[in-house]
C-alpha positions in Angstrom: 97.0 -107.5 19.9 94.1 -105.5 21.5 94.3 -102.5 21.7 96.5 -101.8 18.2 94.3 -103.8 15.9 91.2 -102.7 16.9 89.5 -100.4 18.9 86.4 -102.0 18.7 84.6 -106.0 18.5 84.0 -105.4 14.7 87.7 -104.4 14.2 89.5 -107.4 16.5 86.8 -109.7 14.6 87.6 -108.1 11.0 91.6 -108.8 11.5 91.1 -112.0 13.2 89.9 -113.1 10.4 92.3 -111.7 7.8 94.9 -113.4 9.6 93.2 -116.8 9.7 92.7 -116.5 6.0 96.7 -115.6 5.6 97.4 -118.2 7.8 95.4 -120.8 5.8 97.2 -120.1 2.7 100.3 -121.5 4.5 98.6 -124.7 6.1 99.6 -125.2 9.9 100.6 -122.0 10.4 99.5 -119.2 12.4 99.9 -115.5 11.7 99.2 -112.5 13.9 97.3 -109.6 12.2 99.8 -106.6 10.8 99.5 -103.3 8.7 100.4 -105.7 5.3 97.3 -108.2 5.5 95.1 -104.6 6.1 96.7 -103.1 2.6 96.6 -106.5 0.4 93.0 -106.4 1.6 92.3 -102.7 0.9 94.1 -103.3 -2.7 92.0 -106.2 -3.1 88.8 -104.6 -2.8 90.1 -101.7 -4.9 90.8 -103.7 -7.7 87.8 -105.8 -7.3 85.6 -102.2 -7.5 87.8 -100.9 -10.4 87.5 -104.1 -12.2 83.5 -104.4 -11.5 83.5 -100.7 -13.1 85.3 -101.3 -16.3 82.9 -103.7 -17.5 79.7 -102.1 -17.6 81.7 -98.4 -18.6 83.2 -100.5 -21.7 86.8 -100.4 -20.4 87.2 -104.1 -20.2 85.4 -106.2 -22.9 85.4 -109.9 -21.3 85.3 -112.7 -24.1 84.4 -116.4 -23.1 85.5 -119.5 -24.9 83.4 -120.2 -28.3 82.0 -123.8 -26.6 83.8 -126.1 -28.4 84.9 -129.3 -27.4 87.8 -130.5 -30.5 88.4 -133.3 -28.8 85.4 -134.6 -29.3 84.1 -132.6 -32.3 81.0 -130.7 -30.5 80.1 -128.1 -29.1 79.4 -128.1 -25.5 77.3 -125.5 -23.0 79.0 -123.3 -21.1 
């Protein structure tokens, strides 16, 4: 709690809400805010900036389904 998570609004606020969203994933539960929700979420956004990198620098080609629909024999929009 206050003072260790936070020193300031934005901080308490920031956690609060990473431990609501930790919380949520087990449904009726609550969770106080500690140093492992703060790395997943720092991993998280590192992989999500790596990841949005790779594509446009060619390191990650993504490939999409060619549209077709066999079980009906046509091709559908994507």
């Amino acid at each position: 709690m206050c003072p260790t998570d936070g020193r300031s609004g934005a901080d308490l606020v920031q956690r609060g809400d990473a431990a609501m969203l930790r919380a949520k994933e087990d449904r009726g539960a609550f969770k106080f805010f500690d140093s492992t929700i703060d790395e997943e979420m720092k991993w998280k956004a590192a992989l999500e900036t790596e990841l949005r990198a790779a594509i446009p620098n060619g390191d990650i080609v993504p490939f999409f389904p060619a549209g077709g629909a066999p079980r009906y024999g046509r091709a559908c929009r994507l």
